[in-house]
LOGUKOL-648985 format. One line per 8 residues: number of its first residue (from 0); for each residue x, y, z of N, C-alpha, C. Coordinates in pm, 1 decimal. Example, Ala and Ser with C-alpha at 12.3 -4.5 7.8 and 13.67 -1.06 7.14 Angstrom:
2
0	1319.0/-569.0/780.0/1230.0/-450.0/780.0/1320.0/-330.0/780.0 | 1285.0/-225.0/708.0/1367.0/-106.0/714.0/1290.0/3.0/787.0
//
This chain:
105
0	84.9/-118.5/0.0/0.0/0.0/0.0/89.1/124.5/0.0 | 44.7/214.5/-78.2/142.8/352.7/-83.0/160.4/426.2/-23.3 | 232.7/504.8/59.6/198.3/606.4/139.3/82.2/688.2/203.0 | 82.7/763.5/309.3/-80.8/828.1/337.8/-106.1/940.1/221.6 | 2.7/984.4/158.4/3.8/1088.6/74.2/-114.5/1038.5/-82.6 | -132.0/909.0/-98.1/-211.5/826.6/-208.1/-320.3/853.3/-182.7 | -423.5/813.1/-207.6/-569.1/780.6/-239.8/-585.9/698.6/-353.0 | -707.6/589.1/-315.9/-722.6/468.2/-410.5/-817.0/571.1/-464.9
8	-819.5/573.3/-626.4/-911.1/597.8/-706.0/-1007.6/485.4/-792.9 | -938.2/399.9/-845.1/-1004.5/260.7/-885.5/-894.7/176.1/-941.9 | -991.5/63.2/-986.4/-899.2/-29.6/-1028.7/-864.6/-5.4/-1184.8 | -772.8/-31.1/-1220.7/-697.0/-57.4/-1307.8/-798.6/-88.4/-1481.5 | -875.5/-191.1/-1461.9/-994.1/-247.8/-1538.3/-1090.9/-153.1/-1578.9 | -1113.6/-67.7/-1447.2/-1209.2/31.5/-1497.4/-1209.7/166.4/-1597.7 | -1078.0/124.1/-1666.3/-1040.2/197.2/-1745.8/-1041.0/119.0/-1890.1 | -1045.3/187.0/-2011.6/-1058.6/174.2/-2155.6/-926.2/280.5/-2207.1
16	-831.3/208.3/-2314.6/-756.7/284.6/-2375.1/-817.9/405.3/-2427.2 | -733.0/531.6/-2453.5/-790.5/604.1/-2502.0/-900.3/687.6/-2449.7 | -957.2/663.8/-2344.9/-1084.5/735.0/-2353.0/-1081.8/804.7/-2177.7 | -1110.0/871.7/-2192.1/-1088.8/918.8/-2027.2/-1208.7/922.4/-1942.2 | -1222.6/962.1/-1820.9/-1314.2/946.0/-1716.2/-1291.5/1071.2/-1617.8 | -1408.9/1115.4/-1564.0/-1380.3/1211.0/-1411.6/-1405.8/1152.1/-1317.0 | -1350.4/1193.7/-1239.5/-1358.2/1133.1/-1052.4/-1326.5/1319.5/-993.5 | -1419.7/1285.9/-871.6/-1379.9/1423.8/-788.5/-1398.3/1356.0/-676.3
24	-1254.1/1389.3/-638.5/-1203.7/1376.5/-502.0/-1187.2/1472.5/-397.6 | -1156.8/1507.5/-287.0/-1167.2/1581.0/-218.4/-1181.3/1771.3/-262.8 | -1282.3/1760.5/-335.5/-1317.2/1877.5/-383.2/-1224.2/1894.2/-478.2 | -1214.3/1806.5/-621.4/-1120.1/1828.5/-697.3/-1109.5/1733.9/-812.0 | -1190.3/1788.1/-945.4/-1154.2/1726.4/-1064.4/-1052.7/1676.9/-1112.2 | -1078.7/1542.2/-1147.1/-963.6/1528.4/-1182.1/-955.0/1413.5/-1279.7 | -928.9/1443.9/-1457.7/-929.3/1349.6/-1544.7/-799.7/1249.6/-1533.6 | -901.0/1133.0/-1568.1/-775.6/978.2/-1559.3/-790.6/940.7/-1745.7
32	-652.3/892.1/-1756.3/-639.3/845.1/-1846.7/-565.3/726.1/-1895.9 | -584.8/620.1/-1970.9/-496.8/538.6/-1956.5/-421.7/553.2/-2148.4 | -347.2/561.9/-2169.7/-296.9/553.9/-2295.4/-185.4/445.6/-2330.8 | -145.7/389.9/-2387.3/-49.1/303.3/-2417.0/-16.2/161.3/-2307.3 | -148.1/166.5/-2179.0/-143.0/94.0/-2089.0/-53.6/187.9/-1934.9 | -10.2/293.5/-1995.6/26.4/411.5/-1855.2/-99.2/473.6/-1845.1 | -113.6/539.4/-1699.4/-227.0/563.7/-1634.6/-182.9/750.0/-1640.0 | -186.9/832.8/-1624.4/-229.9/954.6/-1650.7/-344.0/1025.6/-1564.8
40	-315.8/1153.1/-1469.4/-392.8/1184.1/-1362.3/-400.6/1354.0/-1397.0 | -469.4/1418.9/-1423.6/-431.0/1585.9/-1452.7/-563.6/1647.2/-1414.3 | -596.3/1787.0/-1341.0/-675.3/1856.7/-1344.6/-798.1/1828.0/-1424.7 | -892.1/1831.5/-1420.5/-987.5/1800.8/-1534.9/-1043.9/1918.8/-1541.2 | -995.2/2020.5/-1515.1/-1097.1/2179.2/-1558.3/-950.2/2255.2/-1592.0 | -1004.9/2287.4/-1758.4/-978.7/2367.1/-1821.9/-954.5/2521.4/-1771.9 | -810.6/2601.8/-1765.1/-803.8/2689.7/-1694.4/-783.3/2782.4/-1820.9 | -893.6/2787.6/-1899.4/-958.1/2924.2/-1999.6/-1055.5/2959.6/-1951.4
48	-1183.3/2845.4/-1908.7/-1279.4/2891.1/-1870.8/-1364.8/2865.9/-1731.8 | -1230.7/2769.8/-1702.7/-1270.7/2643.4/-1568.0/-1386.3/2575.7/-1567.5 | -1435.9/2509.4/-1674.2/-1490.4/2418.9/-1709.0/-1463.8/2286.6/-1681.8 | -1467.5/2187.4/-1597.6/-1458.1/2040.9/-1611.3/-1493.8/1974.5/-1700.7 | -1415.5/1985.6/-1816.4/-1444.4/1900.0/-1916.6/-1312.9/1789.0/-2034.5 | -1196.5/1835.4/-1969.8/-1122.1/1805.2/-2050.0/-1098.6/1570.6/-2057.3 | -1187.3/1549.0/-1965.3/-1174.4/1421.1/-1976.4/-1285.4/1374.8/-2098.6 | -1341.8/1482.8/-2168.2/-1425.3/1444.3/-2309.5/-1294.9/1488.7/-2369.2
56	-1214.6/1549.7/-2374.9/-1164.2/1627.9/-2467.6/-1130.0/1466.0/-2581.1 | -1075.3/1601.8/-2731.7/-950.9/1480.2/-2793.5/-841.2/1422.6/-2787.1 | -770.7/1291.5/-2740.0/-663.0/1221.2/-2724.4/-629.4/1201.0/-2895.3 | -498.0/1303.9/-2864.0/-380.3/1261.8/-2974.5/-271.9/1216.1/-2935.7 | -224.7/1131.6/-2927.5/-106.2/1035.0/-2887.3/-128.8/1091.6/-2687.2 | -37.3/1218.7/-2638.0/-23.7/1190.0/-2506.5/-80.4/1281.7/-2452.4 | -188.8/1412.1/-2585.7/-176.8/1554.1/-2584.8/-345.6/1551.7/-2580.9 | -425.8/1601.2/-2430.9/-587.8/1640.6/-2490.1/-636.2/1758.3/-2507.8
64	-722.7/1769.8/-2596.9/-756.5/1891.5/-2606.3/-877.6/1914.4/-2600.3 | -917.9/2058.8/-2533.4/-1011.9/2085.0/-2433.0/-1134.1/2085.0/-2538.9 | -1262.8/2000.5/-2494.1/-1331.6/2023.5/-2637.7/-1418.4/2163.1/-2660.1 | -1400.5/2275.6/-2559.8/-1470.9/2386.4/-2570.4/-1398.7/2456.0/-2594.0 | -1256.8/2517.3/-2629.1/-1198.1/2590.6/-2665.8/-1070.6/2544.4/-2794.6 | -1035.9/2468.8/-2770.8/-913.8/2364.9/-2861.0/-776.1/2396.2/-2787.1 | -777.7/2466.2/-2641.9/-651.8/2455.7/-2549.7/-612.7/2331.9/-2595.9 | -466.4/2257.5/-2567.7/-411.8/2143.5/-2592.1/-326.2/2121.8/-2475.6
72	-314.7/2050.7/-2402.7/-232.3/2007.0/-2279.7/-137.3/1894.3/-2329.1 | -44.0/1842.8/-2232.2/61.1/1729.7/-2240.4/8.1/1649.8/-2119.2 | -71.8/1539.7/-2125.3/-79.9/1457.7/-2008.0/55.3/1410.4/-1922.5 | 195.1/1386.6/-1971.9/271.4/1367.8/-1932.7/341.9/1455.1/-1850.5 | 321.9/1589.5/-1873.9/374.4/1737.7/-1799.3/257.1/1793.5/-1738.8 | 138.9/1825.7/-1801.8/35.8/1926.7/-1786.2/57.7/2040.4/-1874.9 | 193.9/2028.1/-1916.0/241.8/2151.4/-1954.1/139.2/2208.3/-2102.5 | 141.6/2293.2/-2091.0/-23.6/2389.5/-2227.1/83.6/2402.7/-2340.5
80	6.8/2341.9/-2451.4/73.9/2345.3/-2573.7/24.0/2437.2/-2649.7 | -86.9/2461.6/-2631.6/-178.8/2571.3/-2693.0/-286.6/2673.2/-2646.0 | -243.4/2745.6/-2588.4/-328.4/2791.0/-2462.5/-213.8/2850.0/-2391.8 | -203.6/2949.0/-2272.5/-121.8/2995.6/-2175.7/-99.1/2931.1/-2067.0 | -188.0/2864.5/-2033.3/-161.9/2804.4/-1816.1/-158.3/2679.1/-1835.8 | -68.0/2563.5/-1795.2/-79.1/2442.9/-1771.0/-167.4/2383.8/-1682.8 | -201.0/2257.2/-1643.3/-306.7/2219.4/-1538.6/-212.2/2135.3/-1510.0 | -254.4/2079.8/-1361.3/-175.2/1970.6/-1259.2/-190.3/1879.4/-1285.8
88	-35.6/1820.0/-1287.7/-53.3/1643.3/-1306.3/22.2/1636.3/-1150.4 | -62.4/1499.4/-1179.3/-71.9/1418.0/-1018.2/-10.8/1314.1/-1042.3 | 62.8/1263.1/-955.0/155.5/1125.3/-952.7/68.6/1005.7/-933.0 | 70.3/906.8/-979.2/11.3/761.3/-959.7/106.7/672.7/-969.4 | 13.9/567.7/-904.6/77.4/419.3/-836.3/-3.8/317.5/-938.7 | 32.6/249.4/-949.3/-59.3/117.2/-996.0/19.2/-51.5/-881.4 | -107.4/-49.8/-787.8/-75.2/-147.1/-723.2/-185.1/-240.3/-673.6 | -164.8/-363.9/-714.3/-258.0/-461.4/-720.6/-344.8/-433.9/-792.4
96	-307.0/-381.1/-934.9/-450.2/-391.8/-994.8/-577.1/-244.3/-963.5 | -485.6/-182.4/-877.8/-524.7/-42.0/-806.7/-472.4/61.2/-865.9 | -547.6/163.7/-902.3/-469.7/318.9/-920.5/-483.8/394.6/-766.9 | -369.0/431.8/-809.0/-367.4/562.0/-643.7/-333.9/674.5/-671.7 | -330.6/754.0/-661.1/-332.1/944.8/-678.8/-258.1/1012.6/-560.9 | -164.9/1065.1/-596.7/-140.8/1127.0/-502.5/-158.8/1298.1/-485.5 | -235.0/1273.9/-397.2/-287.0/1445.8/-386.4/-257.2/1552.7/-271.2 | -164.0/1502.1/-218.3/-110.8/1580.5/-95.0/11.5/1554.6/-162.7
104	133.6/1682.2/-119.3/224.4/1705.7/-120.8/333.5/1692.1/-44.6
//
């Protein structure tokens, strides 16, 4: 089990390549993604309009983009490819078949 700093978000299964999901956790969006079989954890509100929506957005290889504006993020950084402000990526665990999040610092 991972540190107290983790939180179990789900299992592993409950995910589909490609396609993302929201979970809000302690007052806090947050799109999952699984791509290439790596798991992927970032802000899920768009900081153009702060919209929670970027777990519809489009997946191009590692990059989504917000589907209400066409911002473009790096799931791997957060870092904004198209757009000004990056959003937070969160560290994950994959254990037993478990994703964990880490959301404390």
């Amino acid at each position: 089990m991972p540190d107290n700093s983790y939180t179990k978000i789900c299992k592993t299964e409950a995910l589909r390549e490609n396609v993302g999901i929201k979970i809000r956790i302690q007052q806090k969006d947050i799109g999952i993604f699984k791509i290439n079989g790596e798991i992927f954890a970032v802000s899920n509100v768009c900081p153009h309009n702060r919209a929670s929506v970027l777990h519809n957005g489009q997946l191009t290889g590692y990059e989504i983009t917000c589907p209400h504006h066409g911002w473009v993020f790096d799931l791997k950084t957060g870092e904004c490819l198209k757009g000004y402000k990056e959003i937070h990526k969160y560290d994950t665990i994959i254990e037993n078949g478990e994703i964990w999040i880490k959301l404390k610092d």
